[in-house]
SELO-702439 format. One line per field, with one value per residue: residue number from 1; residue in one letter; x, y, z of N, C-alpha, C in turn. Coordinates in steps of 0.02 Angstrom, whole numbers, plus 50000, padded with zeros to 5 digits. Example, Ala and Ser with C-alpha at 12.3 -4.5 7.8 and 13.67 -1.06 7.14 Angstrom:
pos = [1,2]
code = [A,S]
neast = [50660,50642]
nnorth = [49716,49888]
nup = [50390,50354]
caeast = [50615,50684]
canorth = [49775,49947]
caup = [50390,50357]
ceast = [50660,50645]
cnorth = [49835,50002]
cup = [50390,50394]
END
This chain:
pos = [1,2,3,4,5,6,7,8,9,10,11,12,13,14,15,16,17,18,19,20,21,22,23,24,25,26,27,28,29,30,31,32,33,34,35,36,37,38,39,40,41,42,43,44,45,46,47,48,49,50,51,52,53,54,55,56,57,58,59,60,61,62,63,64,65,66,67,68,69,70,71,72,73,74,75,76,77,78,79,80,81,82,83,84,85,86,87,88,89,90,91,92,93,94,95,96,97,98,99,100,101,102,103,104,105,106,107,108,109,110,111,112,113,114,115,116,117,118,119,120,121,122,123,124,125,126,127,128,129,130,131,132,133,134,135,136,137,138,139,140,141,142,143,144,145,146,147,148,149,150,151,152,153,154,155,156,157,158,159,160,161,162,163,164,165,166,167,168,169,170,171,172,173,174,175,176,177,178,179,180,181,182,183,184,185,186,187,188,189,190,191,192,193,194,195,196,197,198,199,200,201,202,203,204,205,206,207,208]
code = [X,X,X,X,X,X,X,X,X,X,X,X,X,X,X,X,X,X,X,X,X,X,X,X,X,X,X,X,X,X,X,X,X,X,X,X,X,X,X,X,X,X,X,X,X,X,X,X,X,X,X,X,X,X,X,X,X,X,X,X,X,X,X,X,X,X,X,X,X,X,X,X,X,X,X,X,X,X,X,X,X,X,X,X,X,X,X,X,X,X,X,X,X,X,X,X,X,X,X,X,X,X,X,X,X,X,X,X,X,X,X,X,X,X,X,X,X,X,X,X,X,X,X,X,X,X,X,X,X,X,X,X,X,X,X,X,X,X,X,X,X,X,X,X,X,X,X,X,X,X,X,X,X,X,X,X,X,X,X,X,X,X,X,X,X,X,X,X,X,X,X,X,X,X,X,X,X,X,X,X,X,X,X,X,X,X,X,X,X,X,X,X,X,X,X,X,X,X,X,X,X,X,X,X,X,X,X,X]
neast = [51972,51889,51972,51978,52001,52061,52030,51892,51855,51843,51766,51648,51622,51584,51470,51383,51375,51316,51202,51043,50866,50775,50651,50623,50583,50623,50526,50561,50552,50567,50709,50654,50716,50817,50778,50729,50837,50910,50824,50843,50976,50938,50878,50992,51012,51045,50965,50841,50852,50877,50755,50708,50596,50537,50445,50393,50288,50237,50153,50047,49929,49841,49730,49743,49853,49842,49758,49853,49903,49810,49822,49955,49922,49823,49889,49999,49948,49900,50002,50077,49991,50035,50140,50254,50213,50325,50405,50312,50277,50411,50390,50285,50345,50436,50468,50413,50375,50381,50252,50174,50270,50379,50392,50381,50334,50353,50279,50343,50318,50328,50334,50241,50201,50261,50347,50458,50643,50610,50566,50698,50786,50691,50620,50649,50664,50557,50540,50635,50611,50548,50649,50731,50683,50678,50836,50842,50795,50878,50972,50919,50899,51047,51100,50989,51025,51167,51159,51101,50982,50846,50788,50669,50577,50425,50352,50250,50106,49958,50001,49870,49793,49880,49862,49733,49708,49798,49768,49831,49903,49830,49924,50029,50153,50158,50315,50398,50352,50404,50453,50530,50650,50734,50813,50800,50875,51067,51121,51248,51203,51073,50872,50845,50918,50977,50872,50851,50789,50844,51001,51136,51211,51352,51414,51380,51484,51456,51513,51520]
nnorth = [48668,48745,48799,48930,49005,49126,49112,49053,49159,49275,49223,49215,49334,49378,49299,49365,49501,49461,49404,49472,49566,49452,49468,49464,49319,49150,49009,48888,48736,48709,48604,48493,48416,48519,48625,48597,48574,48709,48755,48665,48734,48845,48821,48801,48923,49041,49084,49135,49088,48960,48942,48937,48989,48983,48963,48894,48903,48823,48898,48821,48813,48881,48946,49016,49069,49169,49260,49304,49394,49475,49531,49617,49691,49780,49828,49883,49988,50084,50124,50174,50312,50376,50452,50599,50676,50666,50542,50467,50416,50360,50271,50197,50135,50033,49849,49765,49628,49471,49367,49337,49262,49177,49021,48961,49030,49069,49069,49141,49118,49188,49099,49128,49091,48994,48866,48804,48849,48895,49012,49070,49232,49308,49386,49532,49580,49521,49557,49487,49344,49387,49419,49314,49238,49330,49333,49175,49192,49281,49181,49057,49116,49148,49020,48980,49070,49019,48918,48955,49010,49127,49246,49349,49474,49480,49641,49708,49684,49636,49576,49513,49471,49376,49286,49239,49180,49078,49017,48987,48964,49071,49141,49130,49254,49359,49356,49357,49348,49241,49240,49131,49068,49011,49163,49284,49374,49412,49514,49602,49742,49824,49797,49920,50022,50017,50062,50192,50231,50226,50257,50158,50155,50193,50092,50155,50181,50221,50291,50283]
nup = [50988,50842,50705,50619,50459,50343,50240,50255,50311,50220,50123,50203,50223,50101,50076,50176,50115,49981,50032,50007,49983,49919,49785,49655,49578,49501,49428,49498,49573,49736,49820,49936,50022,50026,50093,50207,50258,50263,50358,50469,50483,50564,50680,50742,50788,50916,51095,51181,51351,51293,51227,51097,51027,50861,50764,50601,50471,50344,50174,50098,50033,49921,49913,50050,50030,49911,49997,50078,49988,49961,50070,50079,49972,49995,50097,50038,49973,50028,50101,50014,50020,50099,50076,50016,49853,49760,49823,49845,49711,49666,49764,49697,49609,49649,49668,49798,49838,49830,49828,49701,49631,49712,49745,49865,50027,50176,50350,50474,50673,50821,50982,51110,51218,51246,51346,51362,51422,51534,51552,51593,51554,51517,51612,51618,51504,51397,51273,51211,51160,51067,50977,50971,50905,50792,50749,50711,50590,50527,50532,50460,50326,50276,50287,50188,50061,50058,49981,49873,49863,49863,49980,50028,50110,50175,50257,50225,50286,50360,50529,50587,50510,50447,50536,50562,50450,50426,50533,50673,50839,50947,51038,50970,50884,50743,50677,50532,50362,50233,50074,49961,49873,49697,49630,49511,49486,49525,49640,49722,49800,49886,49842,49861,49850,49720,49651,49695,49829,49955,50000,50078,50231,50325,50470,50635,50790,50919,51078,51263]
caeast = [51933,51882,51990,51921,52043,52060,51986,51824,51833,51838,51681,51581,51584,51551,51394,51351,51361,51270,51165,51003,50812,50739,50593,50597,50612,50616,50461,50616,50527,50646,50697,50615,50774,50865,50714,50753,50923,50904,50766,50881,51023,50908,50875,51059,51010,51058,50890,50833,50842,50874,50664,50673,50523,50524,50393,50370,50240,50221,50087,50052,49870,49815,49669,49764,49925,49784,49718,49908,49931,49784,49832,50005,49906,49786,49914,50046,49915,49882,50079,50085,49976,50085,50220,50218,50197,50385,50428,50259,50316,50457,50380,50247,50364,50467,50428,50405,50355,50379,50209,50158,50312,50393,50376,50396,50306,50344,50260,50396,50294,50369,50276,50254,50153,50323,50359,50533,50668,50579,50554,50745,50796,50623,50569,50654,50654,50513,50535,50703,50582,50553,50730,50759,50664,50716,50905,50832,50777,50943,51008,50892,50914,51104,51091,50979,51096,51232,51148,51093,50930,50864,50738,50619,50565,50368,50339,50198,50060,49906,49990,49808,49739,49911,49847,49688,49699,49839,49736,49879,49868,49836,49983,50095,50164,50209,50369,50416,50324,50459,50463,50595,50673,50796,50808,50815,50934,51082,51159,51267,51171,51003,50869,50813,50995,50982,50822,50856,50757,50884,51076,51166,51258,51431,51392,51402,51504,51467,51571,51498]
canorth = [48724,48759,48872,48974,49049,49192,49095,49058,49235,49318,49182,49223,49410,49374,49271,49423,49547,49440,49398,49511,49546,49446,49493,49417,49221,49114,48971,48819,48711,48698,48527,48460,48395,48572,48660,48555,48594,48783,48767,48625,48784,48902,48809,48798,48994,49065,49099,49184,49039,48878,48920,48912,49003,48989,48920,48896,48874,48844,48901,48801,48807,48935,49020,49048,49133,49238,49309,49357,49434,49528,49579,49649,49723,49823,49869,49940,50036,50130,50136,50248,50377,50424,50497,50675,50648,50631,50514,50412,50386,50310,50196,50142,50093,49966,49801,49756,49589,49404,49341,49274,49207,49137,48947,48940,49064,49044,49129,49126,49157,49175,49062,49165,49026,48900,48859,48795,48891,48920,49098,49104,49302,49354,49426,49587,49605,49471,49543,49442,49287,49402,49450,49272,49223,49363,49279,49122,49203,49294,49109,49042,49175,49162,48960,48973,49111,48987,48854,48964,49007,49185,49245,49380,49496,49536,49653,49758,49647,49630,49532,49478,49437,49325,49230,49207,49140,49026,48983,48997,48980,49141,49150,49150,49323,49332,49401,49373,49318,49242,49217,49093,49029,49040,49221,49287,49413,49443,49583,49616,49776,49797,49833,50009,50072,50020,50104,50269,50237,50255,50229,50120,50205,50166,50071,50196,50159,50271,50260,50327]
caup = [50963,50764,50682,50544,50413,50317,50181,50262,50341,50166,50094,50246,50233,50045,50103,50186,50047,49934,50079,49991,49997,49849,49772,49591,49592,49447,49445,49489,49638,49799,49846,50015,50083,50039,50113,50264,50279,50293,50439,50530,50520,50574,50738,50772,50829,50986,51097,51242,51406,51270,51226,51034,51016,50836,50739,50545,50446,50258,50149,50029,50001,49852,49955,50085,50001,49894,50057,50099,49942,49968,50142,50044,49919,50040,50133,49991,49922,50094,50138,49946,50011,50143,50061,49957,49784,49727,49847,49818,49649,49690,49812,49674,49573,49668,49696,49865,49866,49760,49844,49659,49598,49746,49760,49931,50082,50238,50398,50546,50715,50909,51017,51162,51282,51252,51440,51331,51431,51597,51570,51584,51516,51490,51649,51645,51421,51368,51209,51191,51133,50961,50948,50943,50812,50721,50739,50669,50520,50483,50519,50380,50264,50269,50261,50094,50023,50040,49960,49786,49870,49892,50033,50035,50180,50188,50305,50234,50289,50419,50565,50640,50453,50413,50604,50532,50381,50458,50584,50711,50886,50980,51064,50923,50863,50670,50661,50472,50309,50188,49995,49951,49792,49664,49626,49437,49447,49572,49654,49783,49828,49895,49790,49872,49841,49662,49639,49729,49888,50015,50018,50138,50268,50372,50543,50700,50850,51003,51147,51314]
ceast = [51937,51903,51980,51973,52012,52048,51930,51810,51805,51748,51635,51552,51559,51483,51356,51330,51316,51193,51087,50943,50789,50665,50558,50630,50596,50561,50492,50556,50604,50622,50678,50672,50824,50825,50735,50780,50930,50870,50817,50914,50995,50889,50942,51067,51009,50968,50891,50809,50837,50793,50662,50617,50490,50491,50380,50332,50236,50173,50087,49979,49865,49767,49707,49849,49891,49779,49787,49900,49903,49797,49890,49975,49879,49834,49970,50004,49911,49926,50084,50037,49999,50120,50196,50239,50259,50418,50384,50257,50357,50438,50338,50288,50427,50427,50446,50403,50385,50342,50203,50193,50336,50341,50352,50388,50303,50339,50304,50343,50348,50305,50274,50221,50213,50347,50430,50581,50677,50576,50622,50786,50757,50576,50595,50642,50592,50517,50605,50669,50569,50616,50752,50729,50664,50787,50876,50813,50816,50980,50992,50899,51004,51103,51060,51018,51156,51219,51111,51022,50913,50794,50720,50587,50486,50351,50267,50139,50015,49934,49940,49770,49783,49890,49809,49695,49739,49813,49775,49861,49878,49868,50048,50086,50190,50247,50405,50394,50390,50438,50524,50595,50721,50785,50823,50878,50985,51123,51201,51249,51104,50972,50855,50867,50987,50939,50793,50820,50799,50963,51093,51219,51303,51380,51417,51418,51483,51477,51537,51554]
cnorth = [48726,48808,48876,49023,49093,49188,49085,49122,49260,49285,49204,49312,49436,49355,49342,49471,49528,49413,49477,49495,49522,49454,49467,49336,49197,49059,48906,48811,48698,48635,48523,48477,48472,48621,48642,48575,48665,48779,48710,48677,48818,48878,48803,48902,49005,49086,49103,49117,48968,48892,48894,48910,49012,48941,48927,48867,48884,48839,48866,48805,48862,48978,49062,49110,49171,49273,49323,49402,49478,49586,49631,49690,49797,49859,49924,49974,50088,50144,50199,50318,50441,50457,50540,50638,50638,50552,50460,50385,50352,50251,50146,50108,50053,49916,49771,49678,49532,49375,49278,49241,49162,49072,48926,49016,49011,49097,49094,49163,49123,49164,49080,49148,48982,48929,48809,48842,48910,48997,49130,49189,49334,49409,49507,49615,49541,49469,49504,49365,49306,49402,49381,49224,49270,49328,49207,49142,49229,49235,49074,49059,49172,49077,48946,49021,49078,48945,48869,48993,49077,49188,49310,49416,49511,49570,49713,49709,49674,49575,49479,49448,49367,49253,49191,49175,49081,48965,48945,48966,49049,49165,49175,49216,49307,49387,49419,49328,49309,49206,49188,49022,49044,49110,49225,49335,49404,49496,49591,49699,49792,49844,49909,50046,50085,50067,50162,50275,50256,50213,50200,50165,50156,50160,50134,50163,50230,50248,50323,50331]
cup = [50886,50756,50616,50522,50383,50248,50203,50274,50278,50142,50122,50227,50153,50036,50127,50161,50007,49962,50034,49981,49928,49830,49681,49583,49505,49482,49485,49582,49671,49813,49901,50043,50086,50089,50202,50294,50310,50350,50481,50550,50561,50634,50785,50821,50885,50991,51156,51299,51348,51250,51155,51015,50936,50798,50656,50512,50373,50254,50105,49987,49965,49890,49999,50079,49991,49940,50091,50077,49937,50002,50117,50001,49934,50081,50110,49972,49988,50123,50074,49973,50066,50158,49998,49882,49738,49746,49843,49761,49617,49728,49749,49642,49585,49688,49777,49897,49802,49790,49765,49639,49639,49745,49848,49980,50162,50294,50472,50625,50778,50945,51086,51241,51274,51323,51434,51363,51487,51602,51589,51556,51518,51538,51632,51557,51394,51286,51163,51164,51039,50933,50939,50884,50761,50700,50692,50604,50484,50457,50468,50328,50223,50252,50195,50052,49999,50016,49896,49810,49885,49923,50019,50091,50183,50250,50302,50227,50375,50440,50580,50564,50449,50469,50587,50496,50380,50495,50650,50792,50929,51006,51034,50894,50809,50674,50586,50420,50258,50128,49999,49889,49761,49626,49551,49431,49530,49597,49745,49834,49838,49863,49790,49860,49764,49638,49685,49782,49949,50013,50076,50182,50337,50461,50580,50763,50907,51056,51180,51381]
END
């Protein structure tokens, strides 16, 4: 069996801390083979019946990022008018996104036709096929973290536009749009804490 000291322990839960959503990248291109590396970890993810329903796709074409960035654009502007006018003030003025700077977008979908698995887990929770490509994307996230690299969460987007413009197949569900690159600044706290959006709060245990 692999035993894991109380020197990796400490590194890892350092990884974790520094583990954060990036949002300003510097222009630096990511190497292929490191690029690689993170998505090989990221299949090492636990998954609902062995299916490995996750699927990534880079953007690389220019039209088709644009018509993300739109979808982000259209949709932060219509997330600001939801909140009363102190708190909408606050929202305008964080940034939300590194669409233009990020080097590197990638759209993670769960392939929800993979017959990978045999339908193992899924009859009674099906939705255990998203939950595991959400795991692969913490797995990624935490693999480029450890390798200098910082990741990006979009989540204020048009699902059914990012399909389109992908040109996906219909089956697949997008579960997470990712910016990824070397980050300009870093911090071991996230940035909505820094900029007064909402404090972090102590895990809850409840015992029944």
């Amino acid at each position: 069996m692999v035993q894991f000291d109380a020197g990796f322990r400490q590194t890892l839960a350092e990884l974790f801390a520094w583990r954060r959503d990036v949002r300003r990248f510097r222009g630096d291109p990511v190497d292929e083979t490191l690029l690689r590396r993170c998505l090989d970890l990221a299949a090492l993810s636990p998954s609902v019946g062995n299916s490995q329903p996750w699927r990534f796709v880079r953007v690389t074409n220019p039209a088709r990022r644009a018509a993300v960035t739109r979808s982000f654009e259209h949709c932060n502007e219509a997330a600001a008018t939801g909140y009363a006018a102190e708190r909408r003030d606050v929202y305008i003025r964080l940034k939300l996104a590194g669409l233009h700077e990020a080097p590197v977008h990638l759209a993670v979908f769960c392939d929800e036709a993979t017959e990978s698995g045999h339908g193992l887990g899924r009859a009674t929770m099906p939705e255990m096929l998203r939950y595991s490509v959400v795991g692969a994307v913490q797995t990624f996230w935490l693999a480029a973290r450890a390798h200098g690299l910082g990741v990006g969460w979009v989540s204020i987007l048009e699902p059914e536009t990012v399909c389109t413009v992908l040109e996906v197949p219909c089956a697949w569900h997008l579960v997470a749009y990712l910016c990824v690159g070397f980050p300009v600044e870093e911090h071991t706290d996230p940035e909505l804490v820094r900029h007064g959006w909402q404090d972090r709060v102590a895990a809850a245990l409840i015992e029944r």
